[in-house]
N, C-alpha and C positions, 0 to 999 in steps of 0.2 A: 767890231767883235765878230770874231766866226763863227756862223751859223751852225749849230750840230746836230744831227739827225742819226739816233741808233735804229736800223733798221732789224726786222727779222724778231720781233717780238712776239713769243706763242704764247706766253702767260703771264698771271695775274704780277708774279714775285718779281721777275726781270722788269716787267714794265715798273712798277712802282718804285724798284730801286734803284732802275735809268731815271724816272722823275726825278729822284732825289737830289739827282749829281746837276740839276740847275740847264739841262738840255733844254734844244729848243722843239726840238719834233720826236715822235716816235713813229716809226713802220711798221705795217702790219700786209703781212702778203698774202694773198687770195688767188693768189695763181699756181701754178705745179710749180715746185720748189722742198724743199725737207725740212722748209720752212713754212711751209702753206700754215695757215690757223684759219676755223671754223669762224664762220662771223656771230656764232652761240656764246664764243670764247670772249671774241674782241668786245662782244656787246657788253658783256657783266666787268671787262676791264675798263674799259673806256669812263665809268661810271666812278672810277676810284680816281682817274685822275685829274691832275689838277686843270679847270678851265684854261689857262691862258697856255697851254701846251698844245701845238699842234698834231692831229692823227690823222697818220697817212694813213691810204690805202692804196697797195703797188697790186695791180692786174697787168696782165700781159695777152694782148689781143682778145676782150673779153666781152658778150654784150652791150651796147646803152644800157638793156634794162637790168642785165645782169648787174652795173657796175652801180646806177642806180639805187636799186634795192640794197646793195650790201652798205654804199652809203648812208642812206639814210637808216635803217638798222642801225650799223656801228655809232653812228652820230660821228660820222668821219667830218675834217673841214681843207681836207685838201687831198685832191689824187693823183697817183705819183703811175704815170703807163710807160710800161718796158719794152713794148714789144713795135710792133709797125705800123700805131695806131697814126694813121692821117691825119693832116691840122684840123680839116673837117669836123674829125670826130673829137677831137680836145677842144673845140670851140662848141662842141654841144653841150658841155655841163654847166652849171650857175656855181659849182664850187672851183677854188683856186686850181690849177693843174698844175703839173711839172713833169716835162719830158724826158726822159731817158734818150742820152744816145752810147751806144755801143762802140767805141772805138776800137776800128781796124787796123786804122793809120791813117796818117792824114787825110786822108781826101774822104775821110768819115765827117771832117768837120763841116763836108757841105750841105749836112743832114739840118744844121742849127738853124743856120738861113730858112728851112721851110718853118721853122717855127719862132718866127719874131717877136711876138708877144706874148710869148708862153715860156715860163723860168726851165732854164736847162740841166739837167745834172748828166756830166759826162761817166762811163763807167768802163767796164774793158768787156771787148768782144768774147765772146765763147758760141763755136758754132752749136751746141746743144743747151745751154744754158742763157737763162734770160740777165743773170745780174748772179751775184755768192759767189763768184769764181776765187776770191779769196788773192788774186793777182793785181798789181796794177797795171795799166799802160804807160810808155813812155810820156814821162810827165812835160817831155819837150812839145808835146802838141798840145796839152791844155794850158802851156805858157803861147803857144802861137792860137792858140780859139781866144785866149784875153785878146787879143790883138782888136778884134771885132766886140766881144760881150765875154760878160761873166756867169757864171754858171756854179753849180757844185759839183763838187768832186768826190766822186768816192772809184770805187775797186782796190781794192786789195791796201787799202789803210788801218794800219795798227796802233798803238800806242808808239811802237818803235818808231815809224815814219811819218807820223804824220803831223809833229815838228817843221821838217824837211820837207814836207809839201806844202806845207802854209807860204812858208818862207819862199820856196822855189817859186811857185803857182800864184799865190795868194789870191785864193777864189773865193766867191761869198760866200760860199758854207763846205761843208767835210760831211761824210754819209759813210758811218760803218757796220757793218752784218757779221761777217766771219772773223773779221780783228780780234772783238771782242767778246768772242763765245768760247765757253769750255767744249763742248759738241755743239752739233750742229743741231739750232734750235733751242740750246737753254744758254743763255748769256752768263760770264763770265764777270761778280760786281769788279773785284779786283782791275781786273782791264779795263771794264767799263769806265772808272772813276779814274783810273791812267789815263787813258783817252784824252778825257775829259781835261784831266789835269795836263797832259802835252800841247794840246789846242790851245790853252790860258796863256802859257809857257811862249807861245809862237805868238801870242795877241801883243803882251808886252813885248819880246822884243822889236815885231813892226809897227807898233802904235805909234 
């Protein structure tokens, strides 16, 4: 089954009613984005949902102790870094990690290699923007990154594609933020529960 992860959650409603739909993770970003949420915010959400749901926390180039504290506040259990953080410094936490890498074009995939034991989610480049670019990359290089390892996938996946990227791709999990939002920052249940429903749609028919 593929893994699902709706990123870009500012509040209580969105979060609770991506719980609903049987996902496997939620995102919470703490870095500059129009997505940013307070960890005042994430802290009173996080308390509403259910234990066996994982919550991320996506920073981008951001203190240890900054990233630290916002963890254990939120009662986050896995952290998701977008930016140029070193294996060094994703080998410092005691919680799960998962690296972000930005694809340019191929030869971004040599990015992966530094980080061997650390879960990867592929996303698309934007020279100002960390991750939300709302685009994907040509899906021909996260079918050539499976070559070596698996990873997630997300940028620019909607209910409408990403049927057609399971299939094409078939990565261990899908990551969506702008697919599924009415603005930017309040999610969309409608798309949400699409999503959801197209990822199931893609399980059967490669099961």
């Amino acid at each position: 089954m593929t893994w699902i992860k709706i990123c870009g959650i500012t509040n209580e409603e969105d979060a609770l009613q991506a719980a609903s739909l049987e996902i496997d993770a939620l995102g919470f970003i703490f870095a500059p984005s129009p997505r940013r949420v307070d960890p005042s915010v994430v802290e009173q959400i996080v308390r509403q949902l259910p234990v066996p749901l994982f919550k991320v926390g996506v920073f981008v180039n951001q203190g240890l102790s900054e990233v630290e504290e916002i963890a254990n506040r939120c009662n986050l259990n896995v952290l998701q870094f977008h930016g140029e953080e070193s294996p060094g410094y994703c080998q410092h936490f005691s919680l799960p990690v998962m690296k972000a890498i930005r694809i340019k074009g191929p030869e971004s995939l040599r990015d992966m290699d530094l980080y061997p034991n650390v879960p990867i989610l592929l996303d698309t480049y934007h020279p100002t923007k960390a991750g939300g670019t709302g685009k994907p990359f040509p899906w021909e290089i996260a079918i050539k990154a499976k070559e070596n390892r698996n990873f997630i996938l997300s940028g620019g996946l909607a209910p409408q594609n990403v049927r057609e990227a399971i299939k094409k791709v078939g990565p261990l999990g899908v990551d969506v933020n702008s697919g599924v939002e009415h603005v930017p920052g309040k999610k969309d249940f409608l798309k949400m529960a699409e999503f959801v429903k197209e990822v199931k749609k893609a399980d059967e028919k490669t099961g």
